[in-house]
C-alpha positions as CSV (number, residue, x, y, z in Angstrom):
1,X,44.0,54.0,-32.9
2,X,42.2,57.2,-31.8
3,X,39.1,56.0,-32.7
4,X,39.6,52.5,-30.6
5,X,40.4,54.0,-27.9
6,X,36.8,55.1,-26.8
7,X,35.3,51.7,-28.4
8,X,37.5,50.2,-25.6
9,X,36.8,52.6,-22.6
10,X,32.9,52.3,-23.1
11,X,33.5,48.2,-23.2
12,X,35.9,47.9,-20.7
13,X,34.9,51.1,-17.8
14,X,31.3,49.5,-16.6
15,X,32.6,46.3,-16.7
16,X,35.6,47.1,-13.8
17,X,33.9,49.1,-12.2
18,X,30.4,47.1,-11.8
19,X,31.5,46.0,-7.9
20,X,32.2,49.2,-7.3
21,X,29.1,51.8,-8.0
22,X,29.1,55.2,-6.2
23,X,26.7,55.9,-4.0
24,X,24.2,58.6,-5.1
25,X,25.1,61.9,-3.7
26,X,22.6,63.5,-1.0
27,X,20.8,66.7,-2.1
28,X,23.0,69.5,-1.2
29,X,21.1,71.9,1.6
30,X,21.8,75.3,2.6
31,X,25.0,76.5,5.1
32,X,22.3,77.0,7.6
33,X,20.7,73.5,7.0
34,X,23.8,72.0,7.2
35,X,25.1,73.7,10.3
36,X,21.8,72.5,12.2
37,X,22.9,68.8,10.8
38,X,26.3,69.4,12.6
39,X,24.8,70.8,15.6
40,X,26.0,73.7,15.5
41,X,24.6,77.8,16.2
42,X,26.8,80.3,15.3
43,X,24.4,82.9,17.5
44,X,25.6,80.3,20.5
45,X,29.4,79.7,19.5
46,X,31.9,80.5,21.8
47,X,35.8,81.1,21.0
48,X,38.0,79.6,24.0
49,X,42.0,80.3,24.0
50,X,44.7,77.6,25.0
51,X,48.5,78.8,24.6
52,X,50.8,76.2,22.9
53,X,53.9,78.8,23.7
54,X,54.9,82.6,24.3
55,X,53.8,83.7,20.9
56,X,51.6,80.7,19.4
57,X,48.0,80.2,21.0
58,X,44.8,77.8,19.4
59,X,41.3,79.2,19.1
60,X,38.5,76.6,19.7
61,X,35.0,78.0,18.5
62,X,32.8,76.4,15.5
63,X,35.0,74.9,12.4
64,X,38.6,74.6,12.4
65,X,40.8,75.2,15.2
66,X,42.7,78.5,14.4
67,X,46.5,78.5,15.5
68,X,47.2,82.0,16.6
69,X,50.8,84.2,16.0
70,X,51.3,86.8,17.8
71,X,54.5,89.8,18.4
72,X,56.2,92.5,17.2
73,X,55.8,91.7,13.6
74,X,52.1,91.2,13.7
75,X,49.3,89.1,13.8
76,X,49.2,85.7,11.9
77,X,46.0,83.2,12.1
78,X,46.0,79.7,10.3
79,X,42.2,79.1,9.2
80,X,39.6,82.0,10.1
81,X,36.4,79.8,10.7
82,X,33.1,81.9,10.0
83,X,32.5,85.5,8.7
84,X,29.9,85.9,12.0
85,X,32.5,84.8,14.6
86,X,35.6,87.7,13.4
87,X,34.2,89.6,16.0
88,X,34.8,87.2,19.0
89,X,38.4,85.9,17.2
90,X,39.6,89.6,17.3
91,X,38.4,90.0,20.8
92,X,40.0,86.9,21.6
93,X,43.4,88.2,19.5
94,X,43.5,91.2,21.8
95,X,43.3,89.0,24.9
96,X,46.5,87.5,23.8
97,X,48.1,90.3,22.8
98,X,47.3,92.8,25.4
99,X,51.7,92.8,26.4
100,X,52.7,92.9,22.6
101,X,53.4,95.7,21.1
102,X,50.9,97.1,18.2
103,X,47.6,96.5,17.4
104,X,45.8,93.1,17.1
105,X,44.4,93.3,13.4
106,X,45.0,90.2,11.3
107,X,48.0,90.9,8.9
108,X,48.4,87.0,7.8
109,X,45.5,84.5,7.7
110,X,46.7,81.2,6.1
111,X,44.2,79.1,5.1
112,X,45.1,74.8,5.5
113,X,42.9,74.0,2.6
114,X,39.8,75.7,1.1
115,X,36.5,74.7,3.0
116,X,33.9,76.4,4.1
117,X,34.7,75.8,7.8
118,X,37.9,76.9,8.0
119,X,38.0,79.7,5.3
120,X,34.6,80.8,5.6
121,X,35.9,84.0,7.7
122,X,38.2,84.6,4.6
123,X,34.9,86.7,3.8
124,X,35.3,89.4,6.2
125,X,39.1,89.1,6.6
126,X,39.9,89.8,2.7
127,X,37.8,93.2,3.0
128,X,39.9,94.6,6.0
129,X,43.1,93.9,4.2
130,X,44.5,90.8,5.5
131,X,46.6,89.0,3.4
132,X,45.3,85.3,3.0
133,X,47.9,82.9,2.2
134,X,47.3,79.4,0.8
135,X,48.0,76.4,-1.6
136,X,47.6,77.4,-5.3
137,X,44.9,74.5,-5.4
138,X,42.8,76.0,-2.9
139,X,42.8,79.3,-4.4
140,X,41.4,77.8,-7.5
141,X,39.0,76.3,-5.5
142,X,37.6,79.3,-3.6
143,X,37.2,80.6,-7.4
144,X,34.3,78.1,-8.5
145,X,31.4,76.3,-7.0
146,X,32.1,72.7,-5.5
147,X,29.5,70.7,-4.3
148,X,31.0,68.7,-0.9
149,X,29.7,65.1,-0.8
150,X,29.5,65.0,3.1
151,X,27.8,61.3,2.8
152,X,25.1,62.0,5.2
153,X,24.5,65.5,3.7
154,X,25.9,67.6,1.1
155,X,26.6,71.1,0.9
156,X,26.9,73.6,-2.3
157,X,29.9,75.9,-1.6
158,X,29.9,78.8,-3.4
159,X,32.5,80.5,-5.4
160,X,34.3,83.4,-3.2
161,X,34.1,86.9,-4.3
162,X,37.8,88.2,-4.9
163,X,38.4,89.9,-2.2
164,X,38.3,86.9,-0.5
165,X,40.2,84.6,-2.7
166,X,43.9,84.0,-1.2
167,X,46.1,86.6,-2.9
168,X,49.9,84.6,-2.1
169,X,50.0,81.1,-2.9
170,X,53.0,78.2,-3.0
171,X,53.0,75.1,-5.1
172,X,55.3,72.8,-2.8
173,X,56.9,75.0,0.3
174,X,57.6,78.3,1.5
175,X,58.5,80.6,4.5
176,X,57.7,83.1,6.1
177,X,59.5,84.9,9.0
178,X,57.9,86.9,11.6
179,X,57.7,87.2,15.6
180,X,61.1,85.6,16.2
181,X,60.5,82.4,14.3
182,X,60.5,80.8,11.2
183,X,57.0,79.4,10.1
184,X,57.5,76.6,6.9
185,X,54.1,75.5,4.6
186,X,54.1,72.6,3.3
187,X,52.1,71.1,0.9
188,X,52.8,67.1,-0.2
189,X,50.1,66.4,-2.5
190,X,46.3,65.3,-2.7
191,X,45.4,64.4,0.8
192,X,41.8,65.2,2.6
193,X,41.4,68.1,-0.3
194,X,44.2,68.4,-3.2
195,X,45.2,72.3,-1.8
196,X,46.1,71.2,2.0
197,X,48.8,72.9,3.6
198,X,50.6,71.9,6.9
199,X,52.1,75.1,8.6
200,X,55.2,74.3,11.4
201,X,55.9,76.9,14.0
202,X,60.1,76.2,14.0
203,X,60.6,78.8,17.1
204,X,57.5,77.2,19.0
205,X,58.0,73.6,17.4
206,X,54.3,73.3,16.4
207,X,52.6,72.1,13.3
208,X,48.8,72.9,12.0
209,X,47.7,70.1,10.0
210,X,44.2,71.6,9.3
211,X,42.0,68.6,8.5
212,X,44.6,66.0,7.1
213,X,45.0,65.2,10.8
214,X,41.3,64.8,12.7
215,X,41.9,64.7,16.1
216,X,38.0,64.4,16.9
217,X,36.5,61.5,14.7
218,X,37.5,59.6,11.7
219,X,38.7,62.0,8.9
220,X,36.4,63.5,6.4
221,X,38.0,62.5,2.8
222,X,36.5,64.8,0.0
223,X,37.0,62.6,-2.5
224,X,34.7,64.2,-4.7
225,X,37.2,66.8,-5.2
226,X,40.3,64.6,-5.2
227,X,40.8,63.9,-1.7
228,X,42.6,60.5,-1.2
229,X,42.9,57.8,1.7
230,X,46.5,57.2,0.4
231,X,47.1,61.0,0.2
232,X,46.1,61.7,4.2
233,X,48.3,58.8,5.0
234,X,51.3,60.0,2.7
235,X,50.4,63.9,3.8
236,X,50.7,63.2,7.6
237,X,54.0,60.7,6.9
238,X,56.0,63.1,5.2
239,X,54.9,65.7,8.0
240,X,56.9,63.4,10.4
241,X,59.7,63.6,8.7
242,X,59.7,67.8,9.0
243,X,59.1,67.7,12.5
244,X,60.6,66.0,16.0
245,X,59.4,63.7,18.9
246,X,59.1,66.9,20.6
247,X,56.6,68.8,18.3
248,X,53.3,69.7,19.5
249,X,50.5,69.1,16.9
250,X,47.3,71.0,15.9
251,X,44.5,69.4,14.3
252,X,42.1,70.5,12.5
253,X,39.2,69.6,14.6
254,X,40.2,68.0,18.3
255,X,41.9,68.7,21.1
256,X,45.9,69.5,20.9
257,X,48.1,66.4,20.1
258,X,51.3,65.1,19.7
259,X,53.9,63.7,17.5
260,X,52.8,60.1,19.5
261,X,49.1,61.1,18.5
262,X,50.2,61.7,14.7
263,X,51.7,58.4,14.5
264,X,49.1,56.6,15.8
265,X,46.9,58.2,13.4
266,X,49.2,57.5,10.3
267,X,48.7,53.5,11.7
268,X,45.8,53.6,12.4
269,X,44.6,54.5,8.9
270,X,47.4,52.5,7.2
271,X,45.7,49.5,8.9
272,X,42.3,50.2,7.9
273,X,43.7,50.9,4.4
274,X,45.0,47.7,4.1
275,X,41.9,45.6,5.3
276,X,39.9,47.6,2.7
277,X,42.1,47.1,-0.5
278,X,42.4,43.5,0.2
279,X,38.5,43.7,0.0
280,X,38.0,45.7,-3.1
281,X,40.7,43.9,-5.0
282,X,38.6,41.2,-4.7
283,X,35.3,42.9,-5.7
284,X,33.8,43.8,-2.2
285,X,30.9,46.8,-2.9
286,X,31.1,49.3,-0.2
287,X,27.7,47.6,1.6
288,X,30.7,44.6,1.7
289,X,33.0,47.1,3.1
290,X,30.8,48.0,5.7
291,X,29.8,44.6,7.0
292,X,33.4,43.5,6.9
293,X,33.5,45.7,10.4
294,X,36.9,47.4,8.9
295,X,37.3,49.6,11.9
296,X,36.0,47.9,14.6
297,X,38.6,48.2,17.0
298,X,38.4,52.1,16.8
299,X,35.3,52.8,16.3
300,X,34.7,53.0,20.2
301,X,36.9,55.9,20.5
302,X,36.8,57.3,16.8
303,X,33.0,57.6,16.3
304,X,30.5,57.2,13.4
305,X,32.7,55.4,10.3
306,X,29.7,55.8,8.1
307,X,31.3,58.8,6.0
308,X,34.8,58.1,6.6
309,X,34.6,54.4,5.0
310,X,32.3,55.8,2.2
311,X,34.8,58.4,1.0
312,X,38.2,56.0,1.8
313,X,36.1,53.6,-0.6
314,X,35.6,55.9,-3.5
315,X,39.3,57.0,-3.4
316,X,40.3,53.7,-3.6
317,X,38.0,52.6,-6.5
318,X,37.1,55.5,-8.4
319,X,39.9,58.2,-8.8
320,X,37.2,60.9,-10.2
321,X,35.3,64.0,-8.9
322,X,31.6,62.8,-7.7
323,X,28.8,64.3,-10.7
């Protein structure tokens, strides 16, 4: 039997997967090529404060929005952006913090999943002794190089030097409790990367979502690293169920949202799901996909779909890591 077994998989593989090839992946270009693709100049980057409650503000500056806890017990971040822009988040940390109590350093910097634009500062945070918190996935991650298949570019991120490598990490919850309120991570399985983490504020009644929730295009699925469709859907559903009506809601990439916002997110995607599956069950390539016009209706307010329907496409067909 053990030697049928590959007989058959070498028969049977290209045969059902012939409608469905992947697309060749881009050649990978530097962090400063691909932050001139993005638009973006870390020499220009500003980091602008809004406050979500007494002890719980959001940093907007290049990358992922960083949630912000601040009080007695110290300083907590979720995501730390860039490396070059920990001097303008500490000075923005003080700001907030200039009627607390103690000093502004970073005790606690929890990162929602393990790329470059929202762990990057994990690289000067680790050296100055914060402790960096994520999912156990992530960690292994940050420990080996991972090409991320961007569709209209591709980047090469580099393993992380220890000291920047998360030194607590959770396989399906945990707590901590600091500043008057209780902060629960979550993690609910493969979803935009397989480490993702959301983090609810219980005190403030805020979750960060890092970028399983995109509140500023279509989501970016890395499904070259195991990133799913079904997983962001199932990820930001079973964050509903740990949060109320009530709940404000960070993304990782946006402006601030809502539990209303969430929801229509989770349908939104459900929908497009749906209208794609019913294609590639019956043998639609993703050129098909693409002409089908699965995402018309939100397109106007979503943005470019050209990366978004490539990745939902290969975590629907392929279930492997892009080569």
């Amino acid at each position: 039997m053990k030697k049928i077994l590959p007989v058959l998989a070498a028969i049977l593989l290209p045969t059902s997967l012939a409608a469905h090839q992947a697309p060749a992946v881009q050649e990978t270009l530097p962090l400063d090529g691909l932050m001139t693709a993005f638009g973006w100049d870390l020499s220009k980057a500003k980091i602008t404060t809004e406050k979500v409650g007494d002890n719980l503000h959001v940093l907007f500056g290049l990358g992922g929005n960083i949630a912000v806890s601040t009080g007695e017990d110290g300083v907590l971040i979720v995501d730390d952006q860039f490396p070059q822009l920990i001097p303008q988040i500490m000075s923005a940390i003080d700001d907030i913090n200039v009627d607390v109590k103690g000093d502004s350093e970073v005790d606690f910097a929890i990162n929602t999943h393990w790329h470059f634009d929202h762990a990057e500062g994990n690289l000067a945070l680790g050296p100055q002794g914060a402790w960096i918190v994520a999912h156990e996935n992530s960690r292994e991650m940050m420990k080996q190089d991972h090409i991320i298949n961007l569709v209209v570019a591709s980047y090469e991120q580099k393993a992380y030097p220890e000291e920047a490598w998360p030194n607590i990490t959770y396989d399906d919850d945990m707590s901590f409790h600091l500043n008057g309120e209780t902060v629960d991570l979550y993690h609910f399985g493969p979803a935009h990367t397989t480490g993702d983490t959301a983090i609810v504020f219980r005190g403030t009644n805020a979750v960060h979502l890092g970028d399983v929730y995109n509140n500023a295009g279509y989501p970016f699925i890395d499904a070259g690293n195991g990133g799913t469709l079904d997983g962001v859907i199932h990820f930001c559903s079973e964050t509903l169920k740990v949060i109320d009506r009530e709940t404000t809601v960070i993304p990782g990439h946006g402006p601030i949202s809502d539990y209303e916002g969430l929801q229509d997110y989770i349908e939104m995607l459900t929908t497009i799901r749906a209208d794609m599956i019913k294609l590639i069950n019956a043998g639609a390539s993703l050129e098909d996909v693409y002409n089908a016009k699965v995402t018309q209706q939100w397109d106007e307010k979503m943005g470019d779909n050209t990366g978004f329907i490539n990745r939902s496409y290969m975590s629907l067909t392929h279930k492997v890591v892009d080569k």
